[in-house]
BANU-953939 format. One record per residue: residue number from 0; x, y, z of N, C-alpha, C, O in turn; residue in three letters. Coordinates in nm, 2 decimals. Each point is the difference from the previous one (the first is absolute). Example, Ala and Ser with C-alpha at 12.3 -4.5 7.8 and 13.67 -1.06 7.14 Angstrom:
BEGIN
n  neast  nnorth  nup  caeast  canorth  caup  ceast  cnorth  cup  oeast  onorth  oup  res
0  1.32  -0.57  0.78  -0.09  0.12  0.00  0.09  0.12  0.00  0.10  0.00  0.07  ALA
1  -0.14  0.11  -0.14  0.09  0.11  0.00  -0.08  0.11  0.08  0.05  0.11  0.01  SER
This chain:
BEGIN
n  neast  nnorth  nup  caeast  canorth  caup  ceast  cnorth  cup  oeast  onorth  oup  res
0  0.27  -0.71  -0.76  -0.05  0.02  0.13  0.11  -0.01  0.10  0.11  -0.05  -0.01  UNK
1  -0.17  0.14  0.14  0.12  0.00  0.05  0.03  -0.14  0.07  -0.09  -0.08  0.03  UNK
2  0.28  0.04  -0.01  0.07  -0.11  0.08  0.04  0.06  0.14  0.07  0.10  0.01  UNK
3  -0.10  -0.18  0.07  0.07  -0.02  0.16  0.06  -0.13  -0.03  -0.07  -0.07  -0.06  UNK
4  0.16  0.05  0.10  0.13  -0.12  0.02  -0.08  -0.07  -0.10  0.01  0.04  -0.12  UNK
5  -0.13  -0.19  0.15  -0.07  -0.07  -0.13  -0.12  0.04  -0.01  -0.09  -0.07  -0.05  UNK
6  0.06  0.18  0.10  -0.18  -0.03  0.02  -0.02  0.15  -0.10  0.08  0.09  -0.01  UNK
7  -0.20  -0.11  -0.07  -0.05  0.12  -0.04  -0.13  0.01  0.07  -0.07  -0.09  0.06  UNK
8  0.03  0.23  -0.06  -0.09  0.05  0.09  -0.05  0.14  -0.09  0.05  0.10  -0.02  UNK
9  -0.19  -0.16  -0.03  -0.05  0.13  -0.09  -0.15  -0.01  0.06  -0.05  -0.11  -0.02  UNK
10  -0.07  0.23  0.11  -0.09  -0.08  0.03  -0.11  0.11  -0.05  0.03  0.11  0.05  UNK
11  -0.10  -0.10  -0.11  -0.11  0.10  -0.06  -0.15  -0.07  0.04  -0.04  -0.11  -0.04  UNK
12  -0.03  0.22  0.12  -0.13  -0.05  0.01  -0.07  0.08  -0.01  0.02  0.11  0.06  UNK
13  -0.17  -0.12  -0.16  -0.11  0.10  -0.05  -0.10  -0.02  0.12  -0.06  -0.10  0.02  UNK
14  0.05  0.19  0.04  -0.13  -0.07  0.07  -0.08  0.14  0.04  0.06  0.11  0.00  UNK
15  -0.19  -0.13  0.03  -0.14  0.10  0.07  0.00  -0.04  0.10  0.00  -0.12  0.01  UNK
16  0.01  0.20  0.11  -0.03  -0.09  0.14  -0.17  0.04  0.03  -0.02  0.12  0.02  UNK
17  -0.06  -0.19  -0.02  -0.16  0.06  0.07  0.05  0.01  0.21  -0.06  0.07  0.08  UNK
18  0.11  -0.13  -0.07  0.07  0.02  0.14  0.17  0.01  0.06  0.08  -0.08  -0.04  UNK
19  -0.05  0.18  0.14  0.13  0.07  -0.02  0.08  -0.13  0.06  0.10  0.04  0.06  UNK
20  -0.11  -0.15  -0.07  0.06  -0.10  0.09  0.04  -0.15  -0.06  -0.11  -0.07  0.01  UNK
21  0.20  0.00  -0.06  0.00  -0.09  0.02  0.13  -0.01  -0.17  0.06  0.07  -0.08  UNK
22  -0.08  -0.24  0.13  0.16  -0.05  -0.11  -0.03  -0.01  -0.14  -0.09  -0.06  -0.05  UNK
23  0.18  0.15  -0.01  -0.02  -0.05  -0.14  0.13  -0.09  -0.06  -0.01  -0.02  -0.12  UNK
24  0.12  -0.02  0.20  0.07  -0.10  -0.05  0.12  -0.07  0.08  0.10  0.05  0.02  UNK
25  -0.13  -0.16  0.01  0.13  -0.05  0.05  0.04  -0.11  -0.05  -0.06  -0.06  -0.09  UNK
26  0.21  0.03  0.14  0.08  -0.11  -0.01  0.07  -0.07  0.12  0.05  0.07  0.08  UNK
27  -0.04  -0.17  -0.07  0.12  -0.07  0.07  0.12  0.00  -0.06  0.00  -0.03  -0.12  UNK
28  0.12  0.06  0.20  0.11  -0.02  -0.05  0.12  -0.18  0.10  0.01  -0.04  0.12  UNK
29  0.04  0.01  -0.24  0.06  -0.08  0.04  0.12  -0.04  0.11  0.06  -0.10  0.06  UNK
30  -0.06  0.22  -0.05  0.08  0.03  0.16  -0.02  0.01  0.12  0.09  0.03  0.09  UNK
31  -0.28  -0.05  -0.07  -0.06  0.11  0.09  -0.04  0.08  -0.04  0.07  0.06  -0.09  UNK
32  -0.24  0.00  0.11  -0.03  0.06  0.06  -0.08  0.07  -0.14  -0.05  -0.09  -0.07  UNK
33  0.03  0.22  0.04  -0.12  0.01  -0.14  0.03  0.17  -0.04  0.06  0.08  0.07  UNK
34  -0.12  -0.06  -0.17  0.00  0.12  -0.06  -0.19  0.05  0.02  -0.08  -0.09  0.02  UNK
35  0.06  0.17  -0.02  -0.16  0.03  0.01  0.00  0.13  -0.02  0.08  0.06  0.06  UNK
36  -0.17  0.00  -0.14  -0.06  0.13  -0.06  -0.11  0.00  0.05  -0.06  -0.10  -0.01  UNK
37  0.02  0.24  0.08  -0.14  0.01  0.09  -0.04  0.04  0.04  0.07  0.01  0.11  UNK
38  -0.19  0.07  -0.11  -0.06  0.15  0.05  -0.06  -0.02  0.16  -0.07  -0.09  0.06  UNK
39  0.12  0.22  -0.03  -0.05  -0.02  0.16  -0.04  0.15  -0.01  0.09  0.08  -0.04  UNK
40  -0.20  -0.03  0.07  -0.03  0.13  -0.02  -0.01  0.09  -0.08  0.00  0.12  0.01  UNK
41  0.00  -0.19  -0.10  0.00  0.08  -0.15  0.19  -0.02  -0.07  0.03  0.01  -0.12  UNK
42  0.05  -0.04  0.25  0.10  0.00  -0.05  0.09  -0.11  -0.05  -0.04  -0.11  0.02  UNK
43  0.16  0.12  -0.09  0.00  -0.10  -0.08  0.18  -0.04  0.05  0.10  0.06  -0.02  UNK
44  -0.12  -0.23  0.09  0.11  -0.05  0.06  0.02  -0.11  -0.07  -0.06  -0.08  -0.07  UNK
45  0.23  0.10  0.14  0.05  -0.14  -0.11  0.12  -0.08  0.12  0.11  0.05  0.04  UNK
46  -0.16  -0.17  -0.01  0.09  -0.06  0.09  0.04  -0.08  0.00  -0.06  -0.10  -0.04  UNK
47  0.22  0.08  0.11  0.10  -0.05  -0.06  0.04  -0.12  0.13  0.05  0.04  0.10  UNK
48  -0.07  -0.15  -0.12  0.02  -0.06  0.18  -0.06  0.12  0.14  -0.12  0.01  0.04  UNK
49  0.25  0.06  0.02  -0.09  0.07  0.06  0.05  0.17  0.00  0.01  0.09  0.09  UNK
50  0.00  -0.09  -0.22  0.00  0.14  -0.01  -0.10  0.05  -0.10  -0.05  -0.07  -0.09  UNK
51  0.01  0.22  0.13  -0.13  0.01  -0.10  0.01  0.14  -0.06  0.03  0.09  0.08  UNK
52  -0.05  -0.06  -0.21  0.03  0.14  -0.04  -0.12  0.05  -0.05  -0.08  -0.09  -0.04  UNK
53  0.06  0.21  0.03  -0.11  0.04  -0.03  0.00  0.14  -0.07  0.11  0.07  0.01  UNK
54  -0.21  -0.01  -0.07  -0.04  0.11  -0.15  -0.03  0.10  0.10  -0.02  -0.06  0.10  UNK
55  0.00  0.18  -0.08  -0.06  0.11  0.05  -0.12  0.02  -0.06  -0.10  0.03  0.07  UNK
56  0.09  -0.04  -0.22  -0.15  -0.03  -0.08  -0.07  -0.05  0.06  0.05  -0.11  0.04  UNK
57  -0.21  0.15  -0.01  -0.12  -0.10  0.06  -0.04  -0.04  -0.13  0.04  0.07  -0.09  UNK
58  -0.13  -0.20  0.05  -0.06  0.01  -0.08  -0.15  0.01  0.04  -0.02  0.01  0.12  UNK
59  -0.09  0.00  -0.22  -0.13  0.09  0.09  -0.10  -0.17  -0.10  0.05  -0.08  -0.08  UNK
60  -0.16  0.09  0.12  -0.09  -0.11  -0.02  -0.03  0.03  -0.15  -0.01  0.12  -0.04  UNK
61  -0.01  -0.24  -0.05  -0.06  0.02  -0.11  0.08  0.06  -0.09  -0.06  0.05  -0.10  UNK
62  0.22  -0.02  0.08  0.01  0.06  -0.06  0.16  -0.10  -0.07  0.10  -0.05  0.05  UNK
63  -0.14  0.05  -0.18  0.17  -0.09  -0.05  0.12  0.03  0.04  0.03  0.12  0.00  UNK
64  0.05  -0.19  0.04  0.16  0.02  0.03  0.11  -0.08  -0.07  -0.06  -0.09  -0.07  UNK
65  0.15  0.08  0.06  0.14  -0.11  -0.04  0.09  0.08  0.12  0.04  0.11  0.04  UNK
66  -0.02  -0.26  -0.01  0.12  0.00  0.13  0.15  -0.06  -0.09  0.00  -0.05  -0.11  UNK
67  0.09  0.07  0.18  0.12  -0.05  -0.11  0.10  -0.04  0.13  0.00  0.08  0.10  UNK
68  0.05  -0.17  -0.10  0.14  -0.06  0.07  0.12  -0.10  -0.06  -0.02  -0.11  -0.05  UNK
69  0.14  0.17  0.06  0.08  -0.04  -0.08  0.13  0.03  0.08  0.00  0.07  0.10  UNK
70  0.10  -0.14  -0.15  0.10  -0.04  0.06  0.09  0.07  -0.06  -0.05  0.01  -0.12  UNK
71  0.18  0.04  0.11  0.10  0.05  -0.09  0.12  0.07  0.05  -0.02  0.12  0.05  UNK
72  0.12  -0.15  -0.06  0.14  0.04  0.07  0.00  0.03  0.11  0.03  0.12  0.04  UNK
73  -0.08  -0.24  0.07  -0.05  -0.01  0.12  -0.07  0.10  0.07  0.05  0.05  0.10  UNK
74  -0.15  -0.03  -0.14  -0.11  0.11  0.03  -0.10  -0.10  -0.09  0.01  -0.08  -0.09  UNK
75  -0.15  0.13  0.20  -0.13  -0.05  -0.02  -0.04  0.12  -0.01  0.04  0.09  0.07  UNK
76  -0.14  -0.09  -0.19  -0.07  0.14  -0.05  -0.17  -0.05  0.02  -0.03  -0.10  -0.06  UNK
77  -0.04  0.16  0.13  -0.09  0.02  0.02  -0.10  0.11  -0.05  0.01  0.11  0.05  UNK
78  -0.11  -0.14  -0.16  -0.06  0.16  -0.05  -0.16  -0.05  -0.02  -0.05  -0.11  -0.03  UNK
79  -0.01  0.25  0.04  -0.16  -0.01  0.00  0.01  0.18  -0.06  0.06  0.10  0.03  UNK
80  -0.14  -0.14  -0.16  0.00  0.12  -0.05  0.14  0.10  -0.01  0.11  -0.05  -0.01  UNK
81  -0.13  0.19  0.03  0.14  0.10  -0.02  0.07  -0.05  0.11  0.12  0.03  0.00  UNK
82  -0.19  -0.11  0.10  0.17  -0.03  0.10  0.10  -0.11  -0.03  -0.04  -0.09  -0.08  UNK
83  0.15  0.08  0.12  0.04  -0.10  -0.01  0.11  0.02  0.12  0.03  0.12  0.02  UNK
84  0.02  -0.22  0.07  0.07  -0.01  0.12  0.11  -0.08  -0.06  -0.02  -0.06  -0.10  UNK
85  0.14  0.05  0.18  0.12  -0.08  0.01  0.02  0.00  0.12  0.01  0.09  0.09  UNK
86  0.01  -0.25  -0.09  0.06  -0.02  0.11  0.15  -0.08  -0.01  0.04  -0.02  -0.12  UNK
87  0.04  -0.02  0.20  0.10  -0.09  0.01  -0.05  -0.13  0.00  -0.12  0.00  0.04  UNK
88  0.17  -0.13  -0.07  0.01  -0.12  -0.04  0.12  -0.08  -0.02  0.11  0.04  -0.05  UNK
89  -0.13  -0.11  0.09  0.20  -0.02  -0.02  -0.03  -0.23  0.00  0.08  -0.09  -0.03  UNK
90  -0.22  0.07  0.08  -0.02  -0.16  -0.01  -0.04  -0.04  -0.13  -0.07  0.07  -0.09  UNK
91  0.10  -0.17  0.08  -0.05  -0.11  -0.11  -0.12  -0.11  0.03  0.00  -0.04  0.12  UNK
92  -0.08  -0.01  -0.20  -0.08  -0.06  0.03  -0.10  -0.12  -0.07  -0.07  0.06  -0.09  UNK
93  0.04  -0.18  0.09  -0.05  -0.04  -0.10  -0.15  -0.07  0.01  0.00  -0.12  0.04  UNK
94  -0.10  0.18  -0.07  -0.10  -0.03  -0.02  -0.06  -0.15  -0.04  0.05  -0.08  -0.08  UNK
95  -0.18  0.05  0.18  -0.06  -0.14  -0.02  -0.11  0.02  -0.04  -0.08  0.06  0.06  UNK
96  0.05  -0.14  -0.18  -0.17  0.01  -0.03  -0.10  -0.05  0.06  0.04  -0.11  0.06  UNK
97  -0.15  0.14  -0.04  -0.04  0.08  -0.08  -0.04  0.14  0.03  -0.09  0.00  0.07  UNK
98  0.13  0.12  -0.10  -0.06  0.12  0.07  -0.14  0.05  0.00  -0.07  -0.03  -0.09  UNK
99  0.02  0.10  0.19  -0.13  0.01  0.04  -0.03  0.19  -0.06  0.09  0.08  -0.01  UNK
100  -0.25  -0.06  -0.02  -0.01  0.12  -0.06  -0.16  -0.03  0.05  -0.08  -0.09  -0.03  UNK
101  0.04  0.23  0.14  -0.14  0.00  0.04  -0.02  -0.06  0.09  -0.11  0.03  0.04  UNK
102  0.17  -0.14  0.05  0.01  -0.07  0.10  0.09  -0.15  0.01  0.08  -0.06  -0.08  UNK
103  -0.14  0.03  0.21  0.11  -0.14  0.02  -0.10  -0.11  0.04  -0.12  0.02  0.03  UNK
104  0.19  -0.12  -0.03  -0.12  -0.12  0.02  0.02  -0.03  0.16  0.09  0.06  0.06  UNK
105  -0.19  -0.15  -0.01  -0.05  0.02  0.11  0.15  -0.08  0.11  0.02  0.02  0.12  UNK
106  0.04  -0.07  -0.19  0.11  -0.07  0.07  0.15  0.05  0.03  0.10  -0.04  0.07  UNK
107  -0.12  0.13  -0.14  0.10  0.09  0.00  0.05  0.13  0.11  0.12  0.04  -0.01  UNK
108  -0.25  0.02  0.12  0.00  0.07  0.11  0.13  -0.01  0.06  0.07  0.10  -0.01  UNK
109  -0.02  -0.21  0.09  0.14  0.00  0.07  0.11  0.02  -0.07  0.10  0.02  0.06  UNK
110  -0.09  -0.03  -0.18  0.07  0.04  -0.06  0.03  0.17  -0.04  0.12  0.04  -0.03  UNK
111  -0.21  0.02  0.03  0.03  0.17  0.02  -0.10  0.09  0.06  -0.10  -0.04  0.07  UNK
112  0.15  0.17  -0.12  -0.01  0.07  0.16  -0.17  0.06  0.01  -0.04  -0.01  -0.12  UNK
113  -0.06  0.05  0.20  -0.14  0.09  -0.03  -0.02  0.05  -0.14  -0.08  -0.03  -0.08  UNK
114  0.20  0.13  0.08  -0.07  0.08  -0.10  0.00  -0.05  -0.14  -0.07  0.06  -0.09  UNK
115  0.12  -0.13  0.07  0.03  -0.08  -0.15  -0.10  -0.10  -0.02  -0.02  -0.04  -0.11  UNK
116  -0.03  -0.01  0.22  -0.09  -0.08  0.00  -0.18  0.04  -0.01  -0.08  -0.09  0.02  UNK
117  0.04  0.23  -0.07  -0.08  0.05  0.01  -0.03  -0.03  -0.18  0.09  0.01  -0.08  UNK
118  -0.22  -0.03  0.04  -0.03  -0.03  -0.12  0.00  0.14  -0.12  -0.06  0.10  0.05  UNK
119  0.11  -0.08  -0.16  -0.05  0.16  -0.05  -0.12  -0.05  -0.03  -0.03  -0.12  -0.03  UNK
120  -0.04  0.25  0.05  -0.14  0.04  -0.09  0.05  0.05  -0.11  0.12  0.01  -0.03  UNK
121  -0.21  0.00  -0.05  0.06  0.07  -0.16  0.00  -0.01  -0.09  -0.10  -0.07  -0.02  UNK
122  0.15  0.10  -0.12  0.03  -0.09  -0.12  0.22  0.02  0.00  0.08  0.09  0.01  UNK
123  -0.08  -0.21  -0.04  0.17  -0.06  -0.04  -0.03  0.00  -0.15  -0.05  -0.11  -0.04  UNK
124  0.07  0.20  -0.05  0.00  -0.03  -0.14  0.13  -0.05  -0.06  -0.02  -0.07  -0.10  UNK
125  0.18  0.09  0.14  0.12  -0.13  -0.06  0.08  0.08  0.16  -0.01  0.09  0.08  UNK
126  0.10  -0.21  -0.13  0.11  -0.01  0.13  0.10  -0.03  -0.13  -0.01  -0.10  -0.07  UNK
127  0.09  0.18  0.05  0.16  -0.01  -0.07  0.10  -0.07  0.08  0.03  0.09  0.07  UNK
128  0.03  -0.19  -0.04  0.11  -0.10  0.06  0.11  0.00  -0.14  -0.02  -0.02  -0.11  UNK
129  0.16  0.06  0.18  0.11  -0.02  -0.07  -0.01  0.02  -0.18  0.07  -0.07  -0.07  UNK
130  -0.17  0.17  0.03  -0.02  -0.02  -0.15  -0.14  -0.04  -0.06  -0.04  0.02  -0.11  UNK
131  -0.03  -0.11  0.24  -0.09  -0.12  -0.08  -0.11  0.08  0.08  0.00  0.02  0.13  UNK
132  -0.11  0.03  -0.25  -0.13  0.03  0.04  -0.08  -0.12  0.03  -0.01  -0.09  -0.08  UNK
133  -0.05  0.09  0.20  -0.16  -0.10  0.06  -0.11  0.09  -0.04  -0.04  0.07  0.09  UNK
134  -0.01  -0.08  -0.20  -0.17  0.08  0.02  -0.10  -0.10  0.12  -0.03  -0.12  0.01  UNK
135  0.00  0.21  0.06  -0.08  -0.05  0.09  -0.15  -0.01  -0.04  -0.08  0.08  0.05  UNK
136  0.04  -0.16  -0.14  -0.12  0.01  -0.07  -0.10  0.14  0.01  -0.10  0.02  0.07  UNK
137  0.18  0.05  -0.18  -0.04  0.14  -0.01  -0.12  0.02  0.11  -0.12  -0.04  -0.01  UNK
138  0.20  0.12  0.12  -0.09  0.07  0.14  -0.01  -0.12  0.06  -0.11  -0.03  -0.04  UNK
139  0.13  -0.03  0.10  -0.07  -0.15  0.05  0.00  0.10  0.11  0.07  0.10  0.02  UNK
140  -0.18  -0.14  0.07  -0.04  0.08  0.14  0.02  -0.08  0.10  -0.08  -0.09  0.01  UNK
141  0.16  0.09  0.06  0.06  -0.08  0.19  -0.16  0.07  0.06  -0.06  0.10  -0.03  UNK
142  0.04  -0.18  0.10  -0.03  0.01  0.09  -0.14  0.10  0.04  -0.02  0.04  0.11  UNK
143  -0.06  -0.02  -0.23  -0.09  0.07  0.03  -0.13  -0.06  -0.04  -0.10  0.06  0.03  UNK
């Protein structure tokens, strides 16, 4: 998997959205500030303290996807289906548990921004982290 300075960063997520909006994964990082994957319009964003990159792919309701983010010879690769984007990266970072997939708990608000804070609708069937599959009890359904 790929290495930045100590951190590995491998992020795969299965998911159906029944609505074009909301988080399917974040983290806090130990330096400040969080990572979050999350549809705003069908579209599919990933942000970084306060920078945010994003897919030109919409995804459409009801329909399966795998999103992918990953880190590797300072570039962050972001892909949804045939796309895949690069960007520059050049920081290191180290993650605090526990990370969040489908929403955040109620105490958590001040700590990040609107749009990450919006619950997915959906099914999250696994979230891949650094190697290690989470089955999310085959389909478990957020929020409906």
């Amino acid at each position: 998997y790929p290495l930045l300075g100590r951190v590995y960063f491998n992020l795969v997520v299965n998911f159906t959205p029944a609505v074009l909006e909301g988080l399917l994964y974040l983290c806090f990082l130990k330096q400040g500030g969080y990572i979050a994957l999350y549809l705003k319009g069908g579209t599919v964003y990933l942000q970084y303290r306060d920078v945010t990159y994003s897919l030109q792919n919409k995804v459409q309701q009801n329909q399966p996807y795998i999103v992918k983010a990953y880190l590797l010879n300072k570039n962050l690769y972001l892909s949804l289906g045939s796309e895949l984007k690069t960007f520059k990266f050049t920081e290191t970072f180290e993650f605090i548990s526990p990370f969040y997939v489908g929403g955040v708990p109620i105490r958590l608000p001040e700590r990040v921004s609107g749009n990450v804070l919006k619950p997915f609708v959906g099914s999250i069937s696994n979230v891949t982290l650094n190697g290690i599959m989470y089955r999310i009890s085959d389909m478990l359904r957020y929020n409906m």
